[in-house]
N, C-alpha and C positions, 0 to 999 in steps of 0.2 A: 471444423470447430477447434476454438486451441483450450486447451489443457493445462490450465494451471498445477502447480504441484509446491507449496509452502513449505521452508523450515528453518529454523532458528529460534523458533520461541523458547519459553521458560521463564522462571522462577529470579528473580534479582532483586537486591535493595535496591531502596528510594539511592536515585543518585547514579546509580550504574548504567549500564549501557547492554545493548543487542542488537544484533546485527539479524535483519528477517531475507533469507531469499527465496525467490519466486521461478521455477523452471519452467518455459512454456515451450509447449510445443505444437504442434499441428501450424497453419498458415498463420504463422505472425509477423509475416512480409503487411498483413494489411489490416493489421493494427494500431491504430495512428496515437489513443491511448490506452496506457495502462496507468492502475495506483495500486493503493490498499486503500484499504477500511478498513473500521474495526467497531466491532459489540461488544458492550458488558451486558451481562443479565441483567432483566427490567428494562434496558437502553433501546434506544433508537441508535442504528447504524451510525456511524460519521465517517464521514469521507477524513481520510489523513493527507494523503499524499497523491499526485497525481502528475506523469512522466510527457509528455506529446514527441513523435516519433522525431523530431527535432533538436530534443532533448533539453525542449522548457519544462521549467520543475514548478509545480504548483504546491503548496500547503496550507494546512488550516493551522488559522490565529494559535490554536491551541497546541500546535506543536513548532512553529514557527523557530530557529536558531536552535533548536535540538533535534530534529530528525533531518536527514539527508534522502534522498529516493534518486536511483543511479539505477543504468542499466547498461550492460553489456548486448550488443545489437547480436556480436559473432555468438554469443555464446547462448545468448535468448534467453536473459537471465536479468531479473528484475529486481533490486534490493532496497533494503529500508534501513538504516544505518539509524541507531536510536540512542540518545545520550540525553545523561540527567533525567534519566527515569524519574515517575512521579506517580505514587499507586492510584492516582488517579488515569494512568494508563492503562493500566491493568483490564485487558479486553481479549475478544477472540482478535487475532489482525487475519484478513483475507486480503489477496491477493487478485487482482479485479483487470479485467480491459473493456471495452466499450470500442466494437468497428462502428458505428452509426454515424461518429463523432469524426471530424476532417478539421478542426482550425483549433488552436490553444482557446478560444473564446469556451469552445464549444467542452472540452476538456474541462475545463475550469465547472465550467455550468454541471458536470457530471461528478466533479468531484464535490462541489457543493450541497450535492442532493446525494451522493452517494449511490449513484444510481449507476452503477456499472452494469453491462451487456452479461457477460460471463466474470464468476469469479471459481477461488479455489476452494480447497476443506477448510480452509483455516488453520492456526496454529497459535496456541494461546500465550502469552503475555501478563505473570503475573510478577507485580512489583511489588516489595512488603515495604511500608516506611518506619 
């Protein structure tokens, strides 16, 4: 089973930027996708970001030309690169993969629903405007 491990969160003004990484470890030779999520309190999940082991990047509308999601294969290290914050982001962000999933179609469908396999503790994300 692989093992997420989050950090970079924090505290920023509207406008600012953070940089979230994700350390995996255990078999992630066959993990085809990883993202993130993220919750606020009261919220429903939402899928943010989502990588396929090919290194097509998927995003939602909502963060679309300000977040980046990049991954290092050697290093098994998954990042969320976050600019022009908006305290409307201000959420727990996890760190998430999905093995069940083999084609970008299928990635895309799991970041839509937010419905990742395994994810991590989180790390929180709050923006003041």
């Amino acid at each position: 089973q692989v093992h997420l491990v989050e950090s970079g969160g924090g505290s920023v003004q509207s406008g600012g930027s953070l940089r979230l990484s994700c350390v995996a470890s255990g078999y992630t030779h066959s993990t085809y996708c990883m993202g993130w999520f993220r919750q606020a309190p009261g919220k429903e999940r939402e899928g943010v970001a989502a990588i396929d082991k090919d290194g097509s990047a998927i995003y939602a509308d909502s963060v679309k030309g300000r977040f980046t999601i990049s991954q290092d294969n050697a290093e098994d290290t998954l990042y969320l690169q976050m600019n022009s914050l908006k305290p409307e982001d201000t959420a727990m962000y996890y760190c998430a993969e999905d093995r069940t999933v083999f084609t970008g179609e299928e990635c895309a469908h799991v970041l839509a629903l937010a419905d990742f396999g395994d994810w991590g503790q989180g790390t929180q994300v709050t923006v003041s405007s």
